[in-house]
N, C-alpha and C positions, 0 to 999 in steps of 0.2 A: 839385441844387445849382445856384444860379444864379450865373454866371461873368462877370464884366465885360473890354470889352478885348482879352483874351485868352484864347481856350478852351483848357480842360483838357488838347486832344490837341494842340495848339499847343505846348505847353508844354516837353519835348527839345528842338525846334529849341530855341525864344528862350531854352532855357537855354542851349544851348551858343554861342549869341550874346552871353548875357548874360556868363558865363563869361570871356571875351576879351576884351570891355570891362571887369572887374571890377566892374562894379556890377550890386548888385540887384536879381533877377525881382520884379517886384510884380504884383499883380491885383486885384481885387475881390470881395466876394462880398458876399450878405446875412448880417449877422448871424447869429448862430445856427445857420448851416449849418456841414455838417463841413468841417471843412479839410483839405485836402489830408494826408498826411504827409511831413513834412521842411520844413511851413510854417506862420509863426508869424504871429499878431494883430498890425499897428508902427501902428496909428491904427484911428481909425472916423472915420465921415463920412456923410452923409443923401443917399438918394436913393430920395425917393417915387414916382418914376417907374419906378427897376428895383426897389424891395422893399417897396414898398406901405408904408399908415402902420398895418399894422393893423386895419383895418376903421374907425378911429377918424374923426372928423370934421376933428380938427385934422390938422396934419403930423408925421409921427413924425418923431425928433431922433435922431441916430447910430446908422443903422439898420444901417449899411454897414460891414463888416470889409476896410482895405486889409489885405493878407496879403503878406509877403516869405517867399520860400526861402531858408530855412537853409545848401543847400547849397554848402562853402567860407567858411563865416564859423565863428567862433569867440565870440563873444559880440552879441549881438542887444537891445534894446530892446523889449519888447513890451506890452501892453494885459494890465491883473492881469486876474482870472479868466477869459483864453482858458485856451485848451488850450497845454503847454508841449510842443514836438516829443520824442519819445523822445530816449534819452541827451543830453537839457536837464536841466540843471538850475536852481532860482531864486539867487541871489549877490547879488541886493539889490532892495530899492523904490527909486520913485522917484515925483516926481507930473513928469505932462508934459502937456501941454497939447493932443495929438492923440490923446489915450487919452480923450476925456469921454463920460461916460455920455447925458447928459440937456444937451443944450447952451443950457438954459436956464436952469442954476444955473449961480450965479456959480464961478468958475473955480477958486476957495482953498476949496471946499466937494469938489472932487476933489482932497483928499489921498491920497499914494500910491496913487496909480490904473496904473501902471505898474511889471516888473519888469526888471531886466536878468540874464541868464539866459545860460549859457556852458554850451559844447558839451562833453561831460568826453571826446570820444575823444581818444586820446594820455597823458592828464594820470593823474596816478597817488595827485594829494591832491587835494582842495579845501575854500574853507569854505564854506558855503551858506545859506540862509536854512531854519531851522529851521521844524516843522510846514508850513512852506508847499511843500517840494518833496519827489516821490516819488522814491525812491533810485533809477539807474538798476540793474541786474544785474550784479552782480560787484561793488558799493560796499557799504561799510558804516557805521557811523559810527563815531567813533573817539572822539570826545570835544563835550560840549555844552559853550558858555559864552555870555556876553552880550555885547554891543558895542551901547552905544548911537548910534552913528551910520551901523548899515545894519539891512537887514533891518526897517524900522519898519512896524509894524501900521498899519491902513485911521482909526487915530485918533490923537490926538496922546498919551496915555497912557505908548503907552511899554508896555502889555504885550498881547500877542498870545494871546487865548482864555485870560487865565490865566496864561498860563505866560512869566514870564519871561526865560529861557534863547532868545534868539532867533537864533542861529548855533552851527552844528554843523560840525565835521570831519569832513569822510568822507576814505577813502582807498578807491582797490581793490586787492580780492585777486582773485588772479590764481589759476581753481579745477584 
C-alpha cells in the first residue's frame, strides 16, 4: 500500500498528537488500496506522480483516497462505495463535492456520492440506511419504513434497487 505524508508506523505517535489537538489523523493512499482498519474514505484527489494514471496516456482523475481515523469520533462523512470501518454504520447520503469520481463531469452528475455513517459503540437503537449497511454483531433490525428525505439512492428516483423501504431500525441485543 502506498502511504503519503505519513507512514503507517508513524502512525501511534501522530495519533496520540492528533488526540490532544482534537483533530483529525489524515493521510493518503492510492485508491483502491486497503485501508487501514478504524479508517475511512472523507475525499479523493489526483496524484499522477504517487499513483500513476493507469498506464493510460491521459492523466487519471481522483486517483488518490484522502483517508481519516475513526478513532474518537462519532459520526464521520465519507466517499459512497469505500469500505465503511467495522461497527459503522450508513445514517444517510449525501452528495459533496470532495467525494468525485471522474473530475471531469460536471459536478450535479455526482449525486449522492457520499455517506454519513455513525459509530454504534454505546448506542442501543439507531435508524440507518436500509440495504446499504451491514449490521454490525449484536444488532438487528427491528422494523423497516420509508423517509423520503435520507437515505437517497445514487438517482433521483427515489427507489433504491427496487425496494422502496429505505430506512431501517436496528437496536442491539445484548447476547
Amino acid at each position: 500500500m502506498k502511504v503519503f505524508h505519513k507512514s503507517l508506523l508513524a502512525l501511534p505517535l501522530a495519533l496520540t498528537v492528533s488526540l490532544a489537538h482534537s483533530q483529525p489523523q489524515t493521510s493518503k493512499v492510492c485508491a483502491g488500496t486497503t485501508i487501514p482498519a478504524g479508517w475511512a474514505v472523507v475525499s479523493t484527489t489526483t496524484s499522477n506522480t504517487e499513483c500513476g494514471n493507469g498506464g493510460n496516456s491521459k492523466p487519471a482523475s481522483n486517483n488518490m483516497w484522502v483517508i481519516e481515523n475513526t478513532v474518537g469520533q462519532t459520526s464521520l462523512a465519507v466517499c459512497s462505495g469505500t469500505p465503511v470501518p467495522q461497527g459503522w454504520v450508513i445514517v444517510n447520503t449525501q452528495t459533496n463535492a470532495t467525494c468525485r469520481k471522474q473530475s471531469f463531469l460536471p459536478a450535479e452528475t455526482e449525486y449522492n456520492n457520499a455517506w454519513t455513517i455513525t459509530n454504534t459503540a454505546g448506542l442501543s437503537s439507531l435508524q440507518i440506511c436500509a440495504h446499504m449497511s451491514s449490521l454490525p454483531a449484536g444488532w438487528a433490525i427491528s422494523q423497516f419504513s420509508s423517509n423520503s428525505g435520507i437515505c437517497l439512492p445514487k438517482s433521483s428516483t427515489g427507489i433504491y434497487n427496487g425496494v422502496d423501504s429505505n430506512v431501517a431500525l436496528i437496536t442491539f441485543h445484548k447476547n
